[in-house]
Every structure is written in structure tokens, then in C-alpha cells.
C-alpha positions, 0 to 999 in steps of 0.5 A: 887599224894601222899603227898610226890609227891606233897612236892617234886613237890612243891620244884622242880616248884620253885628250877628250875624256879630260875637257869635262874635267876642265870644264867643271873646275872652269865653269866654276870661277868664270861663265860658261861663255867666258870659258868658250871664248877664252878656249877659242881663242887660245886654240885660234892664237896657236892655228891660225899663224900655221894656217896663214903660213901655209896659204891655207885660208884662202883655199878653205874659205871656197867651202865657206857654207860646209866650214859654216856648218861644221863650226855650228855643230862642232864648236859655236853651239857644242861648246857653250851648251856643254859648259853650261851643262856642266854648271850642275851637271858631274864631269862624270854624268856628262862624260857618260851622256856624251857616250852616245855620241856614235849612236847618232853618228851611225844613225846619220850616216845611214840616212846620209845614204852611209854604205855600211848598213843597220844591221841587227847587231847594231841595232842591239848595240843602240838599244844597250846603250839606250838602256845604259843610260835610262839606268843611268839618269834612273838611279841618278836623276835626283837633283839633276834638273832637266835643262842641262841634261837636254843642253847634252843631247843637243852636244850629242847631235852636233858632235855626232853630225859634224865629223860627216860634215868633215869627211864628206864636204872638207875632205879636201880642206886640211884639219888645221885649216878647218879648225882655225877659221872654225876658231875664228868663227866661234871667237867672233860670235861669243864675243860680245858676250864674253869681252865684258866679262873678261874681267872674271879671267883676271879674278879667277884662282890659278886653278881656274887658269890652268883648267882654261890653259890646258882647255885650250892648248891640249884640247883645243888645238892639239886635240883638233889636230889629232882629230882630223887626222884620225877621221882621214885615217879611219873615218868618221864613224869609226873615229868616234870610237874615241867617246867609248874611252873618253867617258872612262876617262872622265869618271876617273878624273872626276872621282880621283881629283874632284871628289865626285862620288862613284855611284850605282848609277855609274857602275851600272850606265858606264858598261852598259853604254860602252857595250852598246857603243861598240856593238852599234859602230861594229863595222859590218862584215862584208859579204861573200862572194859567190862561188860560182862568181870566183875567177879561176 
């Protein structure tokens, strides 16, 4: 990975490890889909001025259907599954299912007909990383109701999907574009739902309002910009390396600013499933050429 690559991977590992933080303190003073429309608003007010700057709108909108899919599996759907996830699910536990993103994303790219093939190691991985998070939800199932656990499975798949949906449909379409009209979009569709209850924005405690700040300018705008460019670095599957760090990141946050516990369940799942991310996305080495084939 070049040093860009790397920079880019750095800031993305911590950028989106802090949102289940975020999201947590949010939630609890406003809905869920006041949270997600306050969030796409905020990023759409600092991308789109950009993306009209440039002339951009017009040309991305040509892929209209891709920018569709994309804006469903990464933010429309994602979004408010997450935040309402987090109403009783720990910052901690989420960032941790949210760690199996790379296992759907290998899977899809195989069956999207990927080059880089399953191999046993890979397989390995995903079967660790399996294990890692039944351990997990085992020894912390108490009191965790089966809803929110499925609402992160669904995230899961959408992050897991759309990053292809990028690389291979808006390869030619700039992240910022991308990212404004899916802002847009988003805003648009949870309006209605969130606009008569605005009011809660106004009443909640500045704690609350910093969280939904920080949501929408560092890891909203910022982080989607840093995102795309990390994809046309490195790729999709190998982009979504990030969800190794990012779980680390929000136990952390979890445990040191809400007091969130640290239990077994935690310590056991949290190496597990990074083990088995990083086995599962191992990229393959690629196979020799034939002696007889070399050119002399």
C-alpha cells in the first residue's frame, strides 16, 4: 500500500470507529430519524456548494440508477437501521457486529464474478470471524433483544455491497459527487419523518448537539470524501480493511467516555473477529509462472 494509501487508511480506521460514539450520545436525546436527517443535512450543506462548483451534478446524475443503489445500501437504509440499533444496543457491541462487514464484502465479490478467488485461508478467516462474534453475542446476549441485532446485520450487508456498487458503476463519477446527490437523496426521503420533529434538535443538551456536529461534518462529509479516495487507491475489498480498526476504536471510545463495561464477551469476540477479518480479506498470492513459460 502507498503512503497515501496508508494516510487515508489511518483516518478512515479512527473516522468511522467514533460515529457509534456519536451516534449513542444522539439517539439518546433525539430519534433516530431526526439523527439521520440532521446528519445528511449537515454533510449535503458542506458537498453540494462543491459539487455544483465543479459542474458535477449533471454528469453523475447520467448514472442515476447505480447513484440510486448506492444511496440505499450505503446511507438511506444503513443509516437509520444503525441509529435505531443503537437506542439499545452499546456503541461497543455495534462496532463489533459492524466488524463483519468484509466477510459479506468478500462474499459479494465473489459472486459479482471478483478475480481474487475464495481460498482455504479465506475461508478460515470468515469461519473465525464467525465464531468471534457467536462468542460474542453468547456471552453478552443478556438483555439484548433480537431486532436491533438483526437491524445490524442489514447495515452489514449494505455496507458490505455498496462500496462494489462504487468502484464498479462510479468509477468514473467523483466521491464528492457521489456523495452530495446520495446526501440529497437521503435528506429528501426522511424528511418528512423528521421535519415535524425538529423540534427535539432545539431541546436537546449541547452534548447531544456536538455529537450530531461532529456526525455530520467529521464523519459525514469529511469521512465520504476520504472514503472514495481510499476505494480508487486500494479497492473496494481492501478499503474495507478500515472495519478491522474501527470496532477497536469504538470500544475504546465506549468504555473510556460512556462508561460502557468491558466484558468477557468483548474480550473474547473483539480478537477473534479482527483475526478473522484480516484472514478473510488476505489478498491472494498470485501464481507462478511456469519455467518453461519464462522468456529468456
Amino acid at each position: 500500500m502507498s503512503r497515501r494509501g496508508w494516510v487515508l487508511f489511518l483516518a478512515m480506521s479512527v473516522i468511522w470507529g467514533v460515529p457509534y460514539l456519536l451516534i449513542k450520545v444522539a439517539v439518546g436525546e433525539m430519534s433516530p430519524v431526526v439523527v439521520v436527517f440532521a446528519r445528511c443535512v449537515i454533510g449535503a450543506v458542506l458537498l453540494v456548494p462543491w459539487t455544483v462548483a465543479r459542474g458535477q451534478v449533471r454528469p453523475a446524475l447520467r448514472h442515476w440508477r447505480a447513484l440510486l443503489l448506492f444511496t440505499v445500501l450505503e446511507m438511506t437504509a444503513p443509516w437509520l437501521l444503525l441509529s435505531y440499533a443503537e437506542v439499545s444496543l452499546s456503541s461497543s457491541l455495534t462496532g463489533l457486529l459492524v466488524a463483519s462487514v468484509p466477510f459479506v464484502a468478500a462474499l459479494a465479490a465473489r459472486l459479482l464474478g471478483g478475480e481474487e478467488r475464495l481460498t482455504a485461508v479465506r475461508l478460515a478467516g470468515m469461519g473465525l470471524g464467525v465464531v468471534g462474534i457467536a462468542a460474542l453475542l453468547g456471552l453478552d446476549v443478556e438483555g439484548v433483544a433480537l431486532l436491533p441485532v438483526l437491524a445490524v446485520v442489514l447495515v452489514v450487508i449494505g455496507y458490505g455491497t455498496a462500496p462494489l456498487v462504487a468502484s464498479r458503476a462510479l468509477a468514473d463519477v467523483p466521491g464528492v459527487a457521489v456523495s452530495s446527490i446520495a446526501l440529497v437523496v437521503t435528506a429528501v426521503v426522511y424528511a418528512p419523518f423528521a421535519i415535524p420533529r425538529i423540534g427535539q434538535v432545539t431541546a436537546a443538551p449541547a452534548t447531544a448537539l456536538t455529537s450530531l456536529a461532529a456526525l455530520g461534518v467529521v464523519c459525514t462529509a469529511l469521512a465520504l470524501v476520504l472514503f472514495f479516495a481510499l476505494i480508487r487507491e486500494v479497492g473496494p475489498q481492501r478499503a474495507l480493511v478500515i472495519t478491522f480498526v474501527n470496532p477497536a476504536v469504538a470500544v475504546l471510545a465506549g468504555v473510556l467516555l460512556l462508561d460502557e463495561p468491558f466484558t468477557l464477551g468483548l474480550a473474547v469476540g473483539l480478537p477473534l473477529v479482527l483475526a478473522g477479518c484480516a484472514l478473510a480479506t488476505r489478498r491472494n498470492t498470485p501464481t507462478p509462472a511456469p519455467e518453461s513459460a519464462a522468456v529468456p
